[in-house]
C-alpha positions as CSV (number, residue, x, y, z in Angstrom):
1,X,35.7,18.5,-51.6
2,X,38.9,18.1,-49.8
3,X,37.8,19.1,-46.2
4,X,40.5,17.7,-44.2
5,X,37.5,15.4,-42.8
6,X,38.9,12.0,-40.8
7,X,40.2,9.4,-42.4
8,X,37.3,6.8,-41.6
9,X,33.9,8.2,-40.5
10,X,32.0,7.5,-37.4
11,X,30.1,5.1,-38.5
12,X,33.1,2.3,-38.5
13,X,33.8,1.1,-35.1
14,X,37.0,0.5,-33.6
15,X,37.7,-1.9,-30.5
16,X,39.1,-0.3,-27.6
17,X,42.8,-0.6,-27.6
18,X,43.1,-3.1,-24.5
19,X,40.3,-5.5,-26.3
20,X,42.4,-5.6,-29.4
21,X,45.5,-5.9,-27.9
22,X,44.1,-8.9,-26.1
23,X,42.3,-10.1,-29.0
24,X,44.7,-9.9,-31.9
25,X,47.8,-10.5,-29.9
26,X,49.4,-6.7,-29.5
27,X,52.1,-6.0,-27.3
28,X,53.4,-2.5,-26.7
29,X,56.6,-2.5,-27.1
30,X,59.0,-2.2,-29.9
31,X,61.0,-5.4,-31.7
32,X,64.5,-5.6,-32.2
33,X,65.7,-2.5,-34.4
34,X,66.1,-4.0,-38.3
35,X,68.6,-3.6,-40.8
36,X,68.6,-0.4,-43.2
37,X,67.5,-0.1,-46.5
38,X,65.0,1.8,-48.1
39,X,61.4,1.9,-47.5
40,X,58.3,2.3,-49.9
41,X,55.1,4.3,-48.2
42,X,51.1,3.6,-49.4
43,X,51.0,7.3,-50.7
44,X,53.9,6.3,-53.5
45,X,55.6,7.7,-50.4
46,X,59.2,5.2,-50.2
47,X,62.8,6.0,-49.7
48,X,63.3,7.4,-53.8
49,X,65.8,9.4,-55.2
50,X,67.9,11.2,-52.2
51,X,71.5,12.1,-52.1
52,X,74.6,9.7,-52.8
53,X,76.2,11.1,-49.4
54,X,73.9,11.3,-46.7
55,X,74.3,13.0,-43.2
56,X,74.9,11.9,-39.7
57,X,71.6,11.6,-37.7
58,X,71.0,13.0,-34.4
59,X,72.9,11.7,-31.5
60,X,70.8,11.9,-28.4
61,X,73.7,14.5,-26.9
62,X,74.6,17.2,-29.2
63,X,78.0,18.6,-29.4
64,X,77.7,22.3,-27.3
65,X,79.4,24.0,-30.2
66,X,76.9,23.7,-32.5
67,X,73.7,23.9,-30.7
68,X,72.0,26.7,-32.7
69,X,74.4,26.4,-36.0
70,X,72.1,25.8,-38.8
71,X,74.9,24.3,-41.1
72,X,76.3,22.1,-38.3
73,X,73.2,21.5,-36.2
74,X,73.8,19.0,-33.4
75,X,77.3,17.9,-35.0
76,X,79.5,18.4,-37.3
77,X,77.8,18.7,-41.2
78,X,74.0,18.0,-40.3
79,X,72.4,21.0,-42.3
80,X,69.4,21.8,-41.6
81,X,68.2,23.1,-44.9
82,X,66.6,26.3,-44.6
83,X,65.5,25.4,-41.2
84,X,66.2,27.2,-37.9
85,X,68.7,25.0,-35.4
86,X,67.3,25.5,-32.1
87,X,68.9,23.2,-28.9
88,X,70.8,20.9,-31.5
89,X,67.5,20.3,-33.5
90,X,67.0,21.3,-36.9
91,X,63.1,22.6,-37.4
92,X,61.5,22.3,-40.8
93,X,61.5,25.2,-44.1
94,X,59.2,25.7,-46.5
95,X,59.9,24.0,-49.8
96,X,57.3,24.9,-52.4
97,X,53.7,25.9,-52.2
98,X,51.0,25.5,-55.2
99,X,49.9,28.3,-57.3
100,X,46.5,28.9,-55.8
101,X,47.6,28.4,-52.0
102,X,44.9,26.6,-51.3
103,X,45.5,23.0,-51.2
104,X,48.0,20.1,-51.6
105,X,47.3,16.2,-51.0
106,X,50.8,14.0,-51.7
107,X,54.2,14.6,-52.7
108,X,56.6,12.0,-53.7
109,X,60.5,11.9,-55.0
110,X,62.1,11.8,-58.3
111,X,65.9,11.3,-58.9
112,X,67.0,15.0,-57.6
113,X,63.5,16.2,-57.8
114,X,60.3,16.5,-55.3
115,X,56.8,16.7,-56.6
116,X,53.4,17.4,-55.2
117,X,49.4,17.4,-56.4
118,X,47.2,20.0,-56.2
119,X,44.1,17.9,-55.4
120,X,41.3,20.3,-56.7
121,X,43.3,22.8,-58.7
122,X,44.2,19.8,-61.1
123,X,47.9,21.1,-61.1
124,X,51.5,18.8,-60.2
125,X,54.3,20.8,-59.7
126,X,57.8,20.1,-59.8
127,X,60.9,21.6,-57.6
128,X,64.7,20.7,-57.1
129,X,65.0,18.8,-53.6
130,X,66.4,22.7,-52.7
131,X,63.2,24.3,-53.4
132,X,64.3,26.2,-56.3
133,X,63.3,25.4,-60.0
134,X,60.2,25.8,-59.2
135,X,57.8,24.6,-62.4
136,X,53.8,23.7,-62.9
137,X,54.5,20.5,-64.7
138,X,50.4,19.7,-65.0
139,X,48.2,23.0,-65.2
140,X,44.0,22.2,-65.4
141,X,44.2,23.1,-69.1
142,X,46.0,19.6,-69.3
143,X,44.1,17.0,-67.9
144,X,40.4,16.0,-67.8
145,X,40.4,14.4,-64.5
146,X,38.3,16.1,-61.8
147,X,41.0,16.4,-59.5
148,X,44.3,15.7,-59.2
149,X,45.1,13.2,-55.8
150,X,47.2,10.6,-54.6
151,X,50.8,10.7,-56.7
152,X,53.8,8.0,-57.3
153,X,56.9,8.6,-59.5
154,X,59.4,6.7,-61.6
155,X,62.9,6.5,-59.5
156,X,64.4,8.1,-63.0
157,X,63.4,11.4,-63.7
158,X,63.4,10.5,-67.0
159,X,60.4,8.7,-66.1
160,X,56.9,10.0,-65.4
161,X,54.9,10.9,-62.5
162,X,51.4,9.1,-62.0
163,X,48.3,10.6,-60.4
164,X,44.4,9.0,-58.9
165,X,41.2,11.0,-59.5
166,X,39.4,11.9,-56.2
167,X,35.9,12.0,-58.0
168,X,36.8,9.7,-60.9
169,X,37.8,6.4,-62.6
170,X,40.9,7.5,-64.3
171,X,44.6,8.0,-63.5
172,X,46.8,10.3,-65.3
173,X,50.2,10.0,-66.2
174,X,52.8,13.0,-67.0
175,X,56.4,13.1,-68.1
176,X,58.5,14.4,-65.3
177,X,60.6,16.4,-67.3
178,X,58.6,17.7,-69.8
179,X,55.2,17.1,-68.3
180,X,53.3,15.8,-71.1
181,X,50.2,14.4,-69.9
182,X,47.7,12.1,-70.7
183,X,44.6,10.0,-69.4
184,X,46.5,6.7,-69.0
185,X,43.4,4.2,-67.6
186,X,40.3,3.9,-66.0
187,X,38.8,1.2,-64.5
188,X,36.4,-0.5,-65.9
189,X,32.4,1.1,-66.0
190,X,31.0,-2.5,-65.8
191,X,33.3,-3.3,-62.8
192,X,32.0,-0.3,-60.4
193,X,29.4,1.9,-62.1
194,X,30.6,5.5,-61.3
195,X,34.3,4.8,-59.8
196,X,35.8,6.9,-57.7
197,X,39.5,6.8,-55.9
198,X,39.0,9.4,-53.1
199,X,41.9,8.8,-50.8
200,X,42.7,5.6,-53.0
201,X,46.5,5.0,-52.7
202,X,49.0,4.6,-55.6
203,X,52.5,3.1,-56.4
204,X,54.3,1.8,-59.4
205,X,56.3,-1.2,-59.7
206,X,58.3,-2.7,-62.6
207,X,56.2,-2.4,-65.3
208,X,53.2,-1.3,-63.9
209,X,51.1,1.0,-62.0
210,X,49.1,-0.1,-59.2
211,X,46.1,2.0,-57.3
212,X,43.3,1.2,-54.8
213,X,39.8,2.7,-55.1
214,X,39.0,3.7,-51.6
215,X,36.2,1.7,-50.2
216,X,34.9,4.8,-48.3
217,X,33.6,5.9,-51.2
218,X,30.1,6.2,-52.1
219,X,27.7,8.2,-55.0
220,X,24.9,10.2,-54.1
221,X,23.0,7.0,-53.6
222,X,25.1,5.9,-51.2
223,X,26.1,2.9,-53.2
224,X,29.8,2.2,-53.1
225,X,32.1,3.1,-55.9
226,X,35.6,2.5,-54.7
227,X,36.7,-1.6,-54.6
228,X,39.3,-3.4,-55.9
229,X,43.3,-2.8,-56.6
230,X,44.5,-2.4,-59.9
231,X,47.3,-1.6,-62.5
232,X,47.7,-1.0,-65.8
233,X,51.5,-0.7,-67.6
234,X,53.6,2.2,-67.4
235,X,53.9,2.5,-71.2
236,X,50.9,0.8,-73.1
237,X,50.2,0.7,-76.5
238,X,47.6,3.2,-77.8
239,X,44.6,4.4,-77.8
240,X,44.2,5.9,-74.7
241,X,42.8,5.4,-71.7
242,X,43.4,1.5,-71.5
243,X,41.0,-0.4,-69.5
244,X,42.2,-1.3,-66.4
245,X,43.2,-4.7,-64.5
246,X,41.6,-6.1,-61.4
247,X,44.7,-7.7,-59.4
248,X,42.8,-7.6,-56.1
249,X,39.2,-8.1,-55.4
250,X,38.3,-6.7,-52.5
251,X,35.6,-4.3,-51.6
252,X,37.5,-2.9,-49.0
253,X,41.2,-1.4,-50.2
254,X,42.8,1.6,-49.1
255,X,46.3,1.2,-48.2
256,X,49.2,-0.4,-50.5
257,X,53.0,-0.9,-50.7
258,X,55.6,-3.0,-52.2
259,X,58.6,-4.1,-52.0
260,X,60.6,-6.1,-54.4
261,X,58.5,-9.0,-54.3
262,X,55.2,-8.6,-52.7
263,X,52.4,-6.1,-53.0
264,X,51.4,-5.4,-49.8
265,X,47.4,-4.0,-48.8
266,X,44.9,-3.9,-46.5
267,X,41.5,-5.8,-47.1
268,X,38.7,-4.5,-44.9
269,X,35.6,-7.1,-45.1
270,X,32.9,-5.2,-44.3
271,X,30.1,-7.1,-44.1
272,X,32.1,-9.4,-41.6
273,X,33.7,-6.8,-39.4
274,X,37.1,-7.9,-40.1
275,X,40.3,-6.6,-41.7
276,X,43.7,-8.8,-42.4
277,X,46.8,-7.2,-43.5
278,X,47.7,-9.7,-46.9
279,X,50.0,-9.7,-49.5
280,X,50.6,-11.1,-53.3
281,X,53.2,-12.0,-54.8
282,X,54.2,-10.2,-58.0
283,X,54.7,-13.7,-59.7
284,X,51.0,-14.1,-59.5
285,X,49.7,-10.6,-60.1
286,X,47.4,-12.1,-63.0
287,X,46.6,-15.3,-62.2
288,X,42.9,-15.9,-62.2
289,X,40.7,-18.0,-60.6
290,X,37.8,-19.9,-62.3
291,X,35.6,-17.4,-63.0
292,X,38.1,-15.0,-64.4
293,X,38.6,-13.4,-60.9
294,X,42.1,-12.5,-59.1
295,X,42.9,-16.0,-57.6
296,X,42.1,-15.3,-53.8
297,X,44.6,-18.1,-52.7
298,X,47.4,-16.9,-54.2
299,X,46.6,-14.1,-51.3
300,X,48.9,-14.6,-47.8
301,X,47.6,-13.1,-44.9
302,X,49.8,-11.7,-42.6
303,X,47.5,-10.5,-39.8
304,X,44.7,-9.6,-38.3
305,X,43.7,-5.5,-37.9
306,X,42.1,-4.0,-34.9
307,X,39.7,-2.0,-37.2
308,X,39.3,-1.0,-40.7
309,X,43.0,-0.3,-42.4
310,X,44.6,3.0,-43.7
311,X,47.8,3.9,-44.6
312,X,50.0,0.6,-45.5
313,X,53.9,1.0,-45.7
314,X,57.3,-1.6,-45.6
315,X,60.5,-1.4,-45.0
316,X,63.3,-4.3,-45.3
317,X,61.9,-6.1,-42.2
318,X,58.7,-4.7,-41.0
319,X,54.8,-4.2,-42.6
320,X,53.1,-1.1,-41.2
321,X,49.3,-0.1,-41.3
322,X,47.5,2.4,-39.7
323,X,43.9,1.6,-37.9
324,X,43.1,5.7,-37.2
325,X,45.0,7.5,-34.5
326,X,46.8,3.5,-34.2
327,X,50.2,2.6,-36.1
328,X,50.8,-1.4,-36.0
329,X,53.6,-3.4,-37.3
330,X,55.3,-6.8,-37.5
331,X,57.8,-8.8,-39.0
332,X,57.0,-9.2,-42.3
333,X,59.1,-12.4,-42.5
334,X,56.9,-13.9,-39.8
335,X,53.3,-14.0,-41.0
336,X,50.6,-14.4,-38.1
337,X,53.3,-13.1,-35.7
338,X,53.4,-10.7,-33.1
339,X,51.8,-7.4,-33.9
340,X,53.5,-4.2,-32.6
341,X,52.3,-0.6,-32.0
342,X,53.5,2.8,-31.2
343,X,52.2,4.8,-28.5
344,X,48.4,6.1,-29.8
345,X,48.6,9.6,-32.1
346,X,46.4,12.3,-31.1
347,X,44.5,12.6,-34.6
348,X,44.0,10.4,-37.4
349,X,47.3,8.8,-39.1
350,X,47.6,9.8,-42.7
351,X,50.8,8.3,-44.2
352,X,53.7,6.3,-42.9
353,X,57.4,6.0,-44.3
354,X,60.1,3.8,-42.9
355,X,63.7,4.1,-43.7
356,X,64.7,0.7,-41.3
357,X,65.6,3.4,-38.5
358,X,63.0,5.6,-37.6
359,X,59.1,6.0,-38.5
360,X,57.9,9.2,-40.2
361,X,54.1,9.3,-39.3
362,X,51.8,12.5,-40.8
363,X,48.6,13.2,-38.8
364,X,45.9,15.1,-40.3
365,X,44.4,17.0,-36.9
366,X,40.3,17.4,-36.1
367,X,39.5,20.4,-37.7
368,X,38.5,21.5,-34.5
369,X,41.4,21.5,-32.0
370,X,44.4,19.9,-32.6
371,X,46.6,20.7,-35.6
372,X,48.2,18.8,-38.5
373,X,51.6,17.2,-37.0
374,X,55.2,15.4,-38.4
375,X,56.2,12.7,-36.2
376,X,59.2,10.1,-35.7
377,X,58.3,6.9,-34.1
378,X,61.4,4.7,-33.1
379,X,62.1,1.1,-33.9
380,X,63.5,-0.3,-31.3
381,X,63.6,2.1,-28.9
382,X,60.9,2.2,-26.3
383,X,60.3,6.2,-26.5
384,X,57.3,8.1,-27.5
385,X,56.7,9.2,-30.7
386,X,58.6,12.7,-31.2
387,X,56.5,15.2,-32.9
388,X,58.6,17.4,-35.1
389,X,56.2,19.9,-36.5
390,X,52.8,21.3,-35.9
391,X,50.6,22.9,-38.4
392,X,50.0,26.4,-35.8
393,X,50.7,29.1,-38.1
394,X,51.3,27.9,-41.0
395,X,48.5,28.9,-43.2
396,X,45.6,31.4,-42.3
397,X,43.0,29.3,-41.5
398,X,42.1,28.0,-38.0
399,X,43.3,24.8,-38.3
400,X,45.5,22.9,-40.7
401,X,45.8,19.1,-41.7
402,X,48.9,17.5,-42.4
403,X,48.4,14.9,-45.8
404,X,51.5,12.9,-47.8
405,X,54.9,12.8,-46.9
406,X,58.3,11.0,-48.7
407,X,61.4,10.6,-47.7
408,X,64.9,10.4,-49.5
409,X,68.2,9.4,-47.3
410,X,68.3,12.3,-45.4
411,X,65.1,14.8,-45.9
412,X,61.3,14.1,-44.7
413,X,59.1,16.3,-47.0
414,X,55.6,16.6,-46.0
415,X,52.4,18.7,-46.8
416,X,50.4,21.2,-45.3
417,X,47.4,20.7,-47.1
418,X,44.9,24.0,-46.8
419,X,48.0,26.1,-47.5
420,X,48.6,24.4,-50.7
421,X,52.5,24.0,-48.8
422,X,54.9,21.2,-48.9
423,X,57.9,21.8,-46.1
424,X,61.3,19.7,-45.5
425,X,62.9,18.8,-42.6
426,X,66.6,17.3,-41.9
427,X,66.1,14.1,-40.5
């Protein structure tokens, strides 16, 4: 099921780049660098957990003393965690791999903790941010999903983990630490006969859990069964599953973030060719329209895409979404501003997390000839992307795609998805 196939199929159509530049108001070039802060990723991806006392980053001249030191890489105290130093720059370790070996979809942060899915072997496990501690905290035996997807996690540990069904309506929720696990909602059968969340993105907020139903996907009829966003609470009262909550009607979600305010998402109309970048406030989350509907105008758009949307992340001052092998941003204080991109990827985006510095960008590679890669894009710098890790190697099949990736203050962790492998690399 998980074949590593692009992101969007060939049948969706993408404007050349110098049309849509020209059309929706591009430039290339990079804004003014923001302030930090922490960032939250589409893939339940943000800036969680991480150490108290972070590192120096990378100068762009390293101090010759400690050009191949792997405890002092670059300068003085950047370790590079199991990594090799090589020239000043710290390359990535391996961090934890899944039982089976076979595959792994998203991993996301937990107080001193990093966890990853499974995806078909119906398994979340659970590590130290060392890589030790290693412990299944979902086996198959416990859940009834089909698979086991997308992931986002409480900021406390003492909190739970929460995971979408590729070939299903339900998510699942766990306890971090003692990984008790049950079948926490499902949307609605009268809603979308035969749901499904695929590649569907998750987060949680507050209160709630919120999760898109990918609109690629479609039954054996080829009728669609992913639309809409949704939540449901953290903690409801029982029985179990409760019924989900439409807080977004759309027929085309994929991506979503937040930040402390606003829910953030793509919304690909179909029909009309045309995708916005739009957000809702939390205050409204609820508030219906007159047909018992998500009020569409308590939507704001912020832009207009060049193609249909993927990956959607924030940071403290920019929106991010991905439009296949394209990563565009903007101000999200300036709605219907100027859009900016990095340079173009050489496979399909995955997942994007800021941290207000730099851009941490997965992509998952053709399947054919180019591997899985990490890369750093730069605010407000105007350099290419840095790629930081290819997939060559790493697995014994041909070629390997790179999936999720989270971040904490001073650590990028990232899988390798046909090895079942999640690596870490000092930042």
């Amino acid at each position: 099921m998980f074949s590593g196939r692009a992101l969007f199929g060939a049948g969706f159509i993408l404007c050349t780049l110098t049309g849509c530049n020209a059309i929706f108001g591009i430039v290339e070039g990079l804004p003014a660098e923001g302030s930090g802060g922490a960032g939250a990723g589409g893939t339940g991806s943000g800036a969680s957990g991480g150490n108290s006392q972070c590192p120096p980053f990378k100068p762009d001249t390293c101090d010759e003393a400690y050009l191949s030191d792997s405890d002092n890489c670059c300068i003085e105290g950047r370790y590079c965690q199991g990594g090799n130093c090589v020239d000043g720059v710290c390359f990535s370790a391996p961090h934890g791999q899944t039982v089976q070996k076979e595959e792994s979809i998203s991993v996301v942060r937990s107080g001193d903790y990093v966890i990853w899915s499974g995806g078909y072997e119906r398994a979340v496990y659970r590590s130290d941010t060392d890589g030790d501690g290693l412990v299944t905290l979902v086996t198959s035996g416990q859940t009834d999903l089909a698979y086991v997807t997308t992931l986002a996690a409480d900021p406390n540990p003492d909190g739970y983990v929460f995971f979408t069904d590729y070939g299903g309506p339900a998510i699942g929720r766990a306890g971090i630490e003692n990984g008790q696990t049950v079948r926490l909602a499902e949307v609605p059968a009268a809603v979308v006969p035969n749901a499904q969340a695929r590649w569907g993105r998750i987060l949680v907020h507050g209160d709630y859990v919120y999760w898109s139903l990918d609109f690629q996907a479609t039954d054996e009829n080829n009728v669609q069964v992913g639309k809409h966003i949704w939540r449901a609470p953290r903690e409801p009262a029982e029985p179990l599953p409760v019924v989900a909550e439409m807080v977004v009607k759309t027929e085309g979600a994929f991506g979503i973030a937040a930040d402390d305010t606003y829910l953030y998402f793509g919304h690909n109309d179909i029909p009309n060719s045309v995708s916005t970048i739009e957000r809702l406030a939390f205050a409204d989350v609820g508030v219906k329209d007159g047909n018992g509907d998500p009020d569409p105008s308590k939507r704001e758009i912020l832009a207009t895409a060049s193609g249909w949307v993927g990956d959607v992340a924030v940071d403290n001052s920019n929106v991010y979404w991905v439009v296949e092998n394209y990563v565009f941003y903007q101000d999200k204080n300036l709605p219907q501003s100027l859009i900016y991109q990095f340079d173009p990827f050489e496979s399909y985006v995955w997942g994007v997390v800021s941290d207000d510095r730099d851009v941490y960008i997965t992509t998952a590679g053709d399947n054919s000839s180019i591997q899985g890669a990490l890369w750093r894009a730069f605010i407000g710098r105007s350099v290419p992307p840095e790629r930081l890790y290819t997939a060559e190697g790493d697995a014994q099949t041909p070629f390997k795609n790179l999936y999720g990736l989270t971040q904490d203050c001073d650590t990028v962790y990232f899988v390798v998805h046909e090895a079942g492998l999640v690596r870490r690399l000092t930042k």
